[in-house]
N, CA, C and O atoms as a Tripos MOL2 file, in Angstrom:
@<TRIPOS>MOLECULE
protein
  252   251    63     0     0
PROTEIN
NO_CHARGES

@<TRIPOS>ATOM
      1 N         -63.5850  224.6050  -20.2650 N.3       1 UNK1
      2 CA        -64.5170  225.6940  -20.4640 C.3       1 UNK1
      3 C         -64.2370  226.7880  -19.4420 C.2       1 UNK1
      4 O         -64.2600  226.5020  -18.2440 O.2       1 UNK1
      5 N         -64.0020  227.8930  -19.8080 N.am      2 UNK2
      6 CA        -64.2310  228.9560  -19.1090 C.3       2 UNK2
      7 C         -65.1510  230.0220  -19.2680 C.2       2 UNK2
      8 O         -65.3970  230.6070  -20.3230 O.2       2 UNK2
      9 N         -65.8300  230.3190  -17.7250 N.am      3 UNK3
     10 CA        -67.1250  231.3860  -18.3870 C.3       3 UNK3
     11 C         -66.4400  232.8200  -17.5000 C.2       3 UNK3
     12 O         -65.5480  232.9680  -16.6650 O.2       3 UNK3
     13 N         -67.2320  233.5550  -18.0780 N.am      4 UNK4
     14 CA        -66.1550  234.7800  -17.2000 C.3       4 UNK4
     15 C         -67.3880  235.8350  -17.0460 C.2       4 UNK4
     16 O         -68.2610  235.8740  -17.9130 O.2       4 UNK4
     17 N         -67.4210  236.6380  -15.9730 N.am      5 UNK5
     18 CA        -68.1450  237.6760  -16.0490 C.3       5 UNK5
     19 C         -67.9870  238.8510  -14.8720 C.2       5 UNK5
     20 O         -68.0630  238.4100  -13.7250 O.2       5 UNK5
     21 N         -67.7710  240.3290  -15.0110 N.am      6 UNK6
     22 CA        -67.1360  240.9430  -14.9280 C.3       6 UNK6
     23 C         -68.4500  241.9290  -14.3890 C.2       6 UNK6
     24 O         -69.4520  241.9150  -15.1030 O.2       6 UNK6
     25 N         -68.4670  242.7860  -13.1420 N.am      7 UNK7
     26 CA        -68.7370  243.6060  -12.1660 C.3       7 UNK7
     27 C         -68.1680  244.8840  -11.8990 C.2       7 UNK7
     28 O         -67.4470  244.9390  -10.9030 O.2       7 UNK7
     29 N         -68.3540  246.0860  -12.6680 N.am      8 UNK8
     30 CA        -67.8260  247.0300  -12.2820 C.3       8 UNK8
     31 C         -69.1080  248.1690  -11.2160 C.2       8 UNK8
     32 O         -70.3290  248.3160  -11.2880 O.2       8 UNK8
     33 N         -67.9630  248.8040  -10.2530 N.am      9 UNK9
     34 CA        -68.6840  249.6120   -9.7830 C.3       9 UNK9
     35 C         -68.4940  251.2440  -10.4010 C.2       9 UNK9
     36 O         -67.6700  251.4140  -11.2990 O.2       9 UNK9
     37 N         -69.3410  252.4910   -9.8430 N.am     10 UNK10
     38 CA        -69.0120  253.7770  -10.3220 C.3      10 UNK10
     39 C         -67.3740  254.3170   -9.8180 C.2      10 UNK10
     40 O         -66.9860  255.3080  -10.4370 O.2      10 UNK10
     41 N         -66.5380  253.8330   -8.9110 N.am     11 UNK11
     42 CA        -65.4460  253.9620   -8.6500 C.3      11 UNK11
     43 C         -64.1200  253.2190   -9.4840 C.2      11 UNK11
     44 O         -62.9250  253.4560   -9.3030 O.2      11 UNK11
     45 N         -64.6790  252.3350  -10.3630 N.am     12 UNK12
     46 CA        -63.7860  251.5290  -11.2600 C.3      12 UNK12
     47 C         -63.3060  250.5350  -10.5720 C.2      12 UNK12
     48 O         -62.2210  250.0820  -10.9350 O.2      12 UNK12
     49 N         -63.8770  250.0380   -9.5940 N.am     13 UNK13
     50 CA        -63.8010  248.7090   -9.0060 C.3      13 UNK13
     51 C         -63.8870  247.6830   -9.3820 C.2      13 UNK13
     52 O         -65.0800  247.5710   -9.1000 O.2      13 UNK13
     53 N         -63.5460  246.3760   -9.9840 N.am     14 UNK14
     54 CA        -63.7710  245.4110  -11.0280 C.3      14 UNK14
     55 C         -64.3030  244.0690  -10.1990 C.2      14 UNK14
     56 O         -63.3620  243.8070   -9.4500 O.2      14 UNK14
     57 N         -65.0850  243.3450  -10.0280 N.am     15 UNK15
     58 CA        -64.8220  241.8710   -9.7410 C.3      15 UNK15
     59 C         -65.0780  240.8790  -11.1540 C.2      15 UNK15
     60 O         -65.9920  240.7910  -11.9740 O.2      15 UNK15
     61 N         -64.1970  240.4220  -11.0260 N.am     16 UNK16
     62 CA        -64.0540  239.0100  -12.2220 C.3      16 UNK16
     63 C         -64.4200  237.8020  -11.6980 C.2      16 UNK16
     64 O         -63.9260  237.3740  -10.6550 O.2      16 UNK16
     65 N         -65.2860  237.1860  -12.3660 N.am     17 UNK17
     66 CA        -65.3320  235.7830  -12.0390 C.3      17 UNK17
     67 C         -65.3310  234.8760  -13.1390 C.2      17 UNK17
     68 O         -66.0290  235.0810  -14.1330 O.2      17 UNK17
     69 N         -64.5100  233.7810  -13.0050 N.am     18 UNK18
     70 CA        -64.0540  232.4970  -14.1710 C.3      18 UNK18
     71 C         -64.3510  231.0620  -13.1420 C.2      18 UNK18
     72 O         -63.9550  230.7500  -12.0200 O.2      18 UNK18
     73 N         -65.2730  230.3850  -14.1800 N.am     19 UNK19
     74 CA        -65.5960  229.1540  -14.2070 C.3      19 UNK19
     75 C         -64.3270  228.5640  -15.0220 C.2      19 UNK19
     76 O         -64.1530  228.5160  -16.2400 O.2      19 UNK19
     77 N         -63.4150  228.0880  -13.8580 N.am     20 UNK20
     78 CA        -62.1770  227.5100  -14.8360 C.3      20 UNK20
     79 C         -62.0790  226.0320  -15.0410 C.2      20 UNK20
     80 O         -63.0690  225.3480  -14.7820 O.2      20 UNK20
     81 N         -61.4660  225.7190  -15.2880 N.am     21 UNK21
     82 CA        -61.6730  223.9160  -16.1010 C.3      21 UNK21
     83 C         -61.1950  223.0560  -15.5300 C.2      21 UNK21
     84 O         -60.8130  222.0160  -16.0660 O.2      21 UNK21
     85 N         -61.0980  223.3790  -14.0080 N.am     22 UNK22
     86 CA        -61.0620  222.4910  -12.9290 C.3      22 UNK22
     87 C         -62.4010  222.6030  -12.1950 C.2      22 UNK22
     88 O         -62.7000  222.4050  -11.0170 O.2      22 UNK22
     89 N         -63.2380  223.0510  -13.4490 N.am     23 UNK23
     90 CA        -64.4320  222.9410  -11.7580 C.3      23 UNK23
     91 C         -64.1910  224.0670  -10.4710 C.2      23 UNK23
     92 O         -64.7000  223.8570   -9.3700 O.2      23 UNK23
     93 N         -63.5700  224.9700  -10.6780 N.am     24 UNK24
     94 CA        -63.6710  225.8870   -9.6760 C.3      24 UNK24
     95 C         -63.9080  227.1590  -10.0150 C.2      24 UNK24
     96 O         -63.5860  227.6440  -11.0990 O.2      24 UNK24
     97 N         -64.4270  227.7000   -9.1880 N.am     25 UNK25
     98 CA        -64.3420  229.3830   -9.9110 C.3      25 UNK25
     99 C         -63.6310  230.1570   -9.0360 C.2      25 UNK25
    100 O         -63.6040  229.9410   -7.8240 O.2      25 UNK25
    101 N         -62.8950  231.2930   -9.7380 N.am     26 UNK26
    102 CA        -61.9830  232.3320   -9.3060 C.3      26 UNK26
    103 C         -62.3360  233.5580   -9.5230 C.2      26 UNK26
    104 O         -62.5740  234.0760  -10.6140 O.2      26 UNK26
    105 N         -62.3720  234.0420   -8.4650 N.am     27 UNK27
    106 CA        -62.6410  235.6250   -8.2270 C.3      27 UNK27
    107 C         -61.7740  236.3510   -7.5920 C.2      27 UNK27
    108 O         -61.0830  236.2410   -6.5790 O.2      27 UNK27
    109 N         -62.0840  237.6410   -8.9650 N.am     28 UNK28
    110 CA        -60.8500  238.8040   -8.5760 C.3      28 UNK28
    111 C         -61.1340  239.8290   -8.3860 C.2      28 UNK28
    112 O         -62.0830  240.1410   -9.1070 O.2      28 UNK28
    113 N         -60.6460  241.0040   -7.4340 N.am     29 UNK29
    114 CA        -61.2890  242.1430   -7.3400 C.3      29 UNK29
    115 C         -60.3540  243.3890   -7.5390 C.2      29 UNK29
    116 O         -59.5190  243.4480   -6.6360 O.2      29 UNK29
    117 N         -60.2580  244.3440   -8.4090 N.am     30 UNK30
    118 CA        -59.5770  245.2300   -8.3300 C.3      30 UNK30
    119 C         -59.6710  246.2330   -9.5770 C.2      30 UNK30
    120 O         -60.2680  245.8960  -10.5990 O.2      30 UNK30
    121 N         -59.0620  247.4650   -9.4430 N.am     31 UNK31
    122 CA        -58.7850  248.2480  -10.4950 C.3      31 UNK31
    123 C         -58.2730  248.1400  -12.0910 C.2      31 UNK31
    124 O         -57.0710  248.3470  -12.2550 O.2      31 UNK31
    125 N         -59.0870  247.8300  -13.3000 N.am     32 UNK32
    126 CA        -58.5710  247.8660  -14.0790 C.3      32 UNK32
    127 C         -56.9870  248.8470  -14.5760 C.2      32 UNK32
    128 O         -55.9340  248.4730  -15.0930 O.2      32 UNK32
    129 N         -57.3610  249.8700  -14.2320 N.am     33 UNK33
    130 CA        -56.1920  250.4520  -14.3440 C.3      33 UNK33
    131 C         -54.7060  250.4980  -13.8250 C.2      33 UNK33
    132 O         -53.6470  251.0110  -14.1880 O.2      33 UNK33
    133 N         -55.1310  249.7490  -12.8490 N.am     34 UNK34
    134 CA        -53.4610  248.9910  -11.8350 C.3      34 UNK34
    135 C         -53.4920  248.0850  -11.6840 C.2      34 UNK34
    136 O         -54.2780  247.7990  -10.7810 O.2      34 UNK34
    137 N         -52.9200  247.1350  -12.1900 N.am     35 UNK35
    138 CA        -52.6930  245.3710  -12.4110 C.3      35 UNK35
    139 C         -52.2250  245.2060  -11.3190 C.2      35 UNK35
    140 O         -52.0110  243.9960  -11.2350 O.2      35 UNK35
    141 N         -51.8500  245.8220  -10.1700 N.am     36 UNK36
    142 CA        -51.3120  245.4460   -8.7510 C.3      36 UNK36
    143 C         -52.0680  245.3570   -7.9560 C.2      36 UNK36
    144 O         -51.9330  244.6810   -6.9370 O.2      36 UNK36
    145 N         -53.2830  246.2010   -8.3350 N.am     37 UNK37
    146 CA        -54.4680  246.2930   -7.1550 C.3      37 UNK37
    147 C         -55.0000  244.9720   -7.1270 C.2      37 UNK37
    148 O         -55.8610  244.8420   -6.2570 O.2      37 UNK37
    149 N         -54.8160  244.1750   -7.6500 N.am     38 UNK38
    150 CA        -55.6180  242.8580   -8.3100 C.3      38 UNK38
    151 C         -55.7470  241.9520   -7.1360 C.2      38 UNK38
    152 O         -54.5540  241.6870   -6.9890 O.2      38 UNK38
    153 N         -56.4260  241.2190   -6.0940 N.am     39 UNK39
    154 CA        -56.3440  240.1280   -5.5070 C.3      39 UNK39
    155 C         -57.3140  239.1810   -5.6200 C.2      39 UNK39
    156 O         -58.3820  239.6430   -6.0230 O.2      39 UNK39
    157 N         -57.3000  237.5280   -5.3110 N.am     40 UNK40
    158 CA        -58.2900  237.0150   -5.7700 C.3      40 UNK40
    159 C         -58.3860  235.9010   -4.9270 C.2      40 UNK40
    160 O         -57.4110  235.7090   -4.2010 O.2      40 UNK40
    161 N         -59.6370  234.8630   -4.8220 N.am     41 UNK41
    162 CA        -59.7610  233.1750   -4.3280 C.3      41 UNK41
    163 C         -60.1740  232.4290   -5.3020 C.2      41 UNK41
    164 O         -60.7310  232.7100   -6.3630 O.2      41 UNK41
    165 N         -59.8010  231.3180   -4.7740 N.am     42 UNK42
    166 CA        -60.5040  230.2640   -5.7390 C.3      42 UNK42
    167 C         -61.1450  229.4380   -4.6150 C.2      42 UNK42
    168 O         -60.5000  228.9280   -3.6990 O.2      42 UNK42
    169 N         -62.5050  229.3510   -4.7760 N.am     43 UNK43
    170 CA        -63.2960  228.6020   -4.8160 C.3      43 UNK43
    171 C         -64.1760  227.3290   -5.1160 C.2      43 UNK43
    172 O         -65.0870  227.3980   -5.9410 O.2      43 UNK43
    173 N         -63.8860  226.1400   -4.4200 N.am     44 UNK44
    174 CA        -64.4950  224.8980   -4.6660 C.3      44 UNK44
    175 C         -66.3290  225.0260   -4.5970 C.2      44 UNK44
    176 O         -67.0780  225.9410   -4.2540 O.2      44 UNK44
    177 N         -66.6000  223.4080   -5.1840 N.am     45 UNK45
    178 CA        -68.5900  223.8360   -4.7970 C.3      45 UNK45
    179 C         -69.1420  224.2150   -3.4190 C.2      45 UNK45
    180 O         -70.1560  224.9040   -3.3120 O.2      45 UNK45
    181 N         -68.3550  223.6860   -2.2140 N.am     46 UNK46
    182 CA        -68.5430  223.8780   -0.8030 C.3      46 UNK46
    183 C         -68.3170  225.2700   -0.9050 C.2      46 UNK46
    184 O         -69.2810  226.0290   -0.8060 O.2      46 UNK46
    185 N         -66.9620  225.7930   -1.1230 N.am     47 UNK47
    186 CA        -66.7190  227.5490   -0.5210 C.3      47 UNK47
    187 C         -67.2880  228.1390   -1.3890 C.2      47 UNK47
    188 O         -66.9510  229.3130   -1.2360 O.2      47 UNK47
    189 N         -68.3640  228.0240   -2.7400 N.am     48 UNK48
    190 CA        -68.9510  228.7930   -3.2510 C.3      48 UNK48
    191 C         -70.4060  228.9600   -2.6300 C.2      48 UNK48
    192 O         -71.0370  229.9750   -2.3350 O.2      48 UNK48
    193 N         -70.7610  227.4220   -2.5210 N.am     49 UNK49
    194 CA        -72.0320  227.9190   -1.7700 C.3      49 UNK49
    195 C         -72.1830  228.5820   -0.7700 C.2      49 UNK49
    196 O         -73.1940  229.2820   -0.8240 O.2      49 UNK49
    197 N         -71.2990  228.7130    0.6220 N.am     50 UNK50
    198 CA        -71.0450  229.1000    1.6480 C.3      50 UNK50
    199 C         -71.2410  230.9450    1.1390 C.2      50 UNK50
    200 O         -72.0920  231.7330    1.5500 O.2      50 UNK50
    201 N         -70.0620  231.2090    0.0760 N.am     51 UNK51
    202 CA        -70.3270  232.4280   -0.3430 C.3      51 UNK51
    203 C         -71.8420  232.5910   -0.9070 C.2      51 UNK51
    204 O         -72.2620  233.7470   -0.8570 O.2      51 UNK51
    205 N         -72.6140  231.7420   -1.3670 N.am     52 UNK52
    206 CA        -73.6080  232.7400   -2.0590 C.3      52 UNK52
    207 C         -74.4000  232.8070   -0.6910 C.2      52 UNK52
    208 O         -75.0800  233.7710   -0.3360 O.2      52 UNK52
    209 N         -74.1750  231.4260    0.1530 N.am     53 UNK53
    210 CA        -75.3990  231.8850    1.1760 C.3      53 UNK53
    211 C         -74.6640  233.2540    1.9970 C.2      53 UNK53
    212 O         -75.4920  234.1060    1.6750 O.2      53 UNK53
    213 N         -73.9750  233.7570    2.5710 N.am     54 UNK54
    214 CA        -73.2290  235.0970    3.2160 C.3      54 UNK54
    215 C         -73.8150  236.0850    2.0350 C.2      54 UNK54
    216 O         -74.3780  237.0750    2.5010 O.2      54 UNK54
    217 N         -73.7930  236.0110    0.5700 N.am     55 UNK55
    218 CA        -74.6270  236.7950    0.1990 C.3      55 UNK55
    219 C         -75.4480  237.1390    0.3330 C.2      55 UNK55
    220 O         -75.5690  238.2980    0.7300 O.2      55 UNK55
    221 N         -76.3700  236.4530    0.1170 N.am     56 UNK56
    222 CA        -77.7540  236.0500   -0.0950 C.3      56 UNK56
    223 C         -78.2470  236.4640    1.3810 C.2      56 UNK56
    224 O         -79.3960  236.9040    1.3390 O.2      56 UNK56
    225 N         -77.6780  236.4430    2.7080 N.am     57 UNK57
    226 CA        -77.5850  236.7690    3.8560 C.3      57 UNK57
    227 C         -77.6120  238.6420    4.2460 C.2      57 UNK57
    228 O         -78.3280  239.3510    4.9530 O.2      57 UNK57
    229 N         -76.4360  238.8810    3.3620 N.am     58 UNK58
    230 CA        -76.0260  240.4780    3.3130 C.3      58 UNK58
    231 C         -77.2770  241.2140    2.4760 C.2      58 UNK58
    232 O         -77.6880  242.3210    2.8260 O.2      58 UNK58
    233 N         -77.6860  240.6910    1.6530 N.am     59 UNK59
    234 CA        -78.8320  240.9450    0.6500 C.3      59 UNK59
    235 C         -80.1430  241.1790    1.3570 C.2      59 UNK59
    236 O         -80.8070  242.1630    1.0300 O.2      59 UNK59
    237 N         -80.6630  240.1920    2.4930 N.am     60 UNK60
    238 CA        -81.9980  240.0770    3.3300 C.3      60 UNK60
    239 C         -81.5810  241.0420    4.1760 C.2      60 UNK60
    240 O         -82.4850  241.7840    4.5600 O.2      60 UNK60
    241 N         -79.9710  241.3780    4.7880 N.am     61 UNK61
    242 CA        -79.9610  242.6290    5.7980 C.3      61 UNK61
    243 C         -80.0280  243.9040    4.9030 C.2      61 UNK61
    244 O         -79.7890  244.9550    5.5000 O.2      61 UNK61
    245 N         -80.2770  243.9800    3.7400 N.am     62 UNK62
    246 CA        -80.1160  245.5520    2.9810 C.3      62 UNK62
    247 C         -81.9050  245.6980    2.5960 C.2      62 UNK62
    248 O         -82.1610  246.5590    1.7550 O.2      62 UNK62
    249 N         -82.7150  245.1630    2.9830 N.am     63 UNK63
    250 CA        -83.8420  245.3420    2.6290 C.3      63 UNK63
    251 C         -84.8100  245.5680    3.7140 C.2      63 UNK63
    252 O         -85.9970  245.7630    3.4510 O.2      63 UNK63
@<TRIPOS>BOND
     1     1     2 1
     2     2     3 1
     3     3     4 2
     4     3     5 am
     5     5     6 1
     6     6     7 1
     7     7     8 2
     8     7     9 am
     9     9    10 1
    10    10    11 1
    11    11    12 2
    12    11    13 am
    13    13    14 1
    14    14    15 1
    15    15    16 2
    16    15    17 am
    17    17    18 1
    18    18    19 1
    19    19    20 2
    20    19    21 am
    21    21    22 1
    22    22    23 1
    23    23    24 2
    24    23    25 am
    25    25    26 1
    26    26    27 1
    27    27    28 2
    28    27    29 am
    29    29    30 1
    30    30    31 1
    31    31    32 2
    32    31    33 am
    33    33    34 1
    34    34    35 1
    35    35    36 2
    36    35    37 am
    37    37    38 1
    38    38    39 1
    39    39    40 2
    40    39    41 am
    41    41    42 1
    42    42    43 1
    43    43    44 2
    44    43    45 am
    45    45    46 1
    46    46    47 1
    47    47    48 2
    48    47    49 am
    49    49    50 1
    50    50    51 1
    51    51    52 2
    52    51    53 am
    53    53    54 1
    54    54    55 1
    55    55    56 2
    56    55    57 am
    57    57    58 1
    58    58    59 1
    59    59    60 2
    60    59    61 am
    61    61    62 1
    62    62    63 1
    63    63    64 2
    64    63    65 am
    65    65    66 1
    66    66    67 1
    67    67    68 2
    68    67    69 am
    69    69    70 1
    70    70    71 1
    71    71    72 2
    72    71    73 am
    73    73    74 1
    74    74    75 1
    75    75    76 2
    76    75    77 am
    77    77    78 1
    78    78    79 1
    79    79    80 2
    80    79    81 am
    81    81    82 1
    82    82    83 1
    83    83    84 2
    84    83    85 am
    85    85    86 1
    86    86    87 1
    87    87    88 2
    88    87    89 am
    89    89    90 1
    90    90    91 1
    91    91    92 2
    92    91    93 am
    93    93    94 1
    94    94    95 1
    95    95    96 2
    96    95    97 am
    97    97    98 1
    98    98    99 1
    99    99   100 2
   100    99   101 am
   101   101   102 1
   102   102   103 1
   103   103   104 2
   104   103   105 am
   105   105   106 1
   106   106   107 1
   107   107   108 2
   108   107   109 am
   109   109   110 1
   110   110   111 1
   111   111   112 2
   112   111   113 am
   113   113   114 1
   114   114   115 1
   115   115   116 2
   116   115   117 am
   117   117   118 1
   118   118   119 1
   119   119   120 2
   120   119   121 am
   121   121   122 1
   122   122   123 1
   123   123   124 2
   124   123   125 am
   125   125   126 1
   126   126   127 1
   127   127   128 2
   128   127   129 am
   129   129   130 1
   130   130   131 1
   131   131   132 2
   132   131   133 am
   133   133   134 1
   134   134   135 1
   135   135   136 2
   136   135   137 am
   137   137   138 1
   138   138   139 1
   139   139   140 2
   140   139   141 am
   141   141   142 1
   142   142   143 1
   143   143   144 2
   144   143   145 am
   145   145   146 1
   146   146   147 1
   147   147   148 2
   148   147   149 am
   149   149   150 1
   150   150   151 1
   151   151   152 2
   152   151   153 am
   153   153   154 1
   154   154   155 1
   155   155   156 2
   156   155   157 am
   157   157   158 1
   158   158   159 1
   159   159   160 2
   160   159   161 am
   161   161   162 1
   162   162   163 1
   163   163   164 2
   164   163   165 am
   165   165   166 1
   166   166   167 1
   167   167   168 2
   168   167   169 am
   169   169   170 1
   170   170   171 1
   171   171   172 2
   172   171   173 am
   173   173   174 1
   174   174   175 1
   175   175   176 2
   176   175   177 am
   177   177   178 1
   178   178   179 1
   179   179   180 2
   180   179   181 am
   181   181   182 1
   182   182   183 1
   183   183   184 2
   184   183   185 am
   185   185   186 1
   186   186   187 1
   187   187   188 2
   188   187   189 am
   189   189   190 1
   190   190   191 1
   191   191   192 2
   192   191   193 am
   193   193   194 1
   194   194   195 1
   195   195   196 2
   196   195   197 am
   197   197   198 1
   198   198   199 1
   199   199   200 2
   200   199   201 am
   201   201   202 1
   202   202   203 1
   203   203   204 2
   204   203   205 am
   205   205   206 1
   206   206   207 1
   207   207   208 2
   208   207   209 am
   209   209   210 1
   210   210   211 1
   211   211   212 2
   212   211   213 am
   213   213   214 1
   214   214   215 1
   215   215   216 2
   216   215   217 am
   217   217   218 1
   218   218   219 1
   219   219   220 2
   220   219   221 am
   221   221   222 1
   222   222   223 1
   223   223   224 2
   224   223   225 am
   225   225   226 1
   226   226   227 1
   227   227   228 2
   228   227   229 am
   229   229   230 1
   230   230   231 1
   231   231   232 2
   232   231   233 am
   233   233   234 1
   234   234   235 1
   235   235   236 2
   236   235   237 am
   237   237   238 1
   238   238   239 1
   239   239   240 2
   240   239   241 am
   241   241   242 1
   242   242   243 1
   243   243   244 2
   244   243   245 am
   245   245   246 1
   246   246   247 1
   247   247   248 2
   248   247   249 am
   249   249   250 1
   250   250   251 1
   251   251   252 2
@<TRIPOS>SUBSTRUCTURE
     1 UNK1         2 RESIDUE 1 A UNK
     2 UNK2         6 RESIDUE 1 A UNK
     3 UNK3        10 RESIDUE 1 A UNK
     4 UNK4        14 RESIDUE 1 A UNK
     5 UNK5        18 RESIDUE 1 A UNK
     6 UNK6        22 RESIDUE 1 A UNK
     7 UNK7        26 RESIDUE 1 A UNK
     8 UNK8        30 RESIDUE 1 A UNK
     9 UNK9        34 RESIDUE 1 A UNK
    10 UNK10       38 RESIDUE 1 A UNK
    11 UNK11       42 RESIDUE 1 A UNK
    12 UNK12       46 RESIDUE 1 A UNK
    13 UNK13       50 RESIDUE 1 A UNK
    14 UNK14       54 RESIDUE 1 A UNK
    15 UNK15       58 RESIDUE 1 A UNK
    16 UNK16       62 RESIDUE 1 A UNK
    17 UNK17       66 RESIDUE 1 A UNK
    18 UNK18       70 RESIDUE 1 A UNK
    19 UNK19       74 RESIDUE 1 A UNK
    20 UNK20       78 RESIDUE 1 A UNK
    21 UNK21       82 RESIDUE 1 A UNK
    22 UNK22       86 RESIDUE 1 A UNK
    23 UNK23       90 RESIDUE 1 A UNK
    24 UNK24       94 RESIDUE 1 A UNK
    25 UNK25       98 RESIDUE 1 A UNK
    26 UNK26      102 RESIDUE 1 A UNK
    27 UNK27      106 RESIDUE 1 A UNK
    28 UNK28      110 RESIDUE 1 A UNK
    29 UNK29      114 RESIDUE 1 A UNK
    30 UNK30      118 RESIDUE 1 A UNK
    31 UNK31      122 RESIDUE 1 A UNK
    32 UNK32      126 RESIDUE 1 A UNK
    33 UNK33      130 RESIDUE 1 A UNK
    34 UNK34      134 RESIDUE 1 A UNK
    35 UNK35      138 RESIDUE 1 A UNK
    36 UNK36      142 RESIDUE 1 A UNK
    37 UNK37      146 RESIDUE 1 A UNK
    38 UNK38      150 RESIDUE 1 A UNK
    39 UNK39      154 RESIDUE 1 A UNK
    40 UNK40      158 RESIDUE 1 A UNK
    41 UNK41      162 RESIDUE 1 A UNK
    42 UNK42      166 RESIDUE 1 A UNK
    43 UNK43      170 RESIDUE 1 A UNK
    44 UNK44      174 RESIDUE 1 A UNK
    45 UNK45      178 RESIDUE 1 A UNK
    46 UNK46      182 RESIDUE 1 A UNK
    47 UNK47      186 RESIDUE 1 A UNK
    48 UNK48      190 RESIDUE 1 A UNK
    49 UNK49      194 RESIDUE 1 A UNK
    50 UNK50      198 RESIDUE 1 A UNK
    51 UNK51      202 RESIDUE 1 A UNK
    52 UNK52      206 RESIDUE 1 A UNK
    53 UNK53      210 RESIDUE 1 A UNK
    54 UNK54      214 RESIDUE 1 A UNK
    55 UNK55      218 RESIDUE 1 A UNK
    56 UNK56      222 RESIDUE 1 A UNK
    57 UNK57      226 RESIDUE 1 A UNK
    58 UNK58      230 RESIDUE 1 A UNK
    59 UNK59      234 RESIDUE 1 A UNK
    60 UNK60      238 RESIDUE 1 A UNK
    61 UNK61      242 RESIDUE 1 A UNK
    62 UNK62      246 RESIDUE 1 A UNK
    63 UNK63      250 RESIDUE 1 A UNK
């Protein structure tokens, strides 16, 4: 199974994210329009949670 869902900003900034069929998810960030700009991680359940909490962190400092 793959789930995918896609983040653009007003600059055409892209982040992608895929639930891929190892159980991990991969995230990519870059310009649709230049396939070079593209870089990405993959992420296990440990380094995802870690990321949402640093979110979820950055989120309580913007308020």
């Amino acid at each position: 199974m793959i789930v995918k869902t896609v983040l653009a900003d007003s600059e055409g900034q892209e982040l992608e994210c895929y639930l891929n069929g190892e159980n991990n998810v991969q995230i990519y960030v870059g310009t649709s329009s230049d396939e070079q700009s593209w870089s990405g991680i993959v992420l296990d359940k440990e380094g995802l949670d870690k990321f949402i909490k640093a979110l979820n962190e950055l989120r309580e400092e913007m308020q």
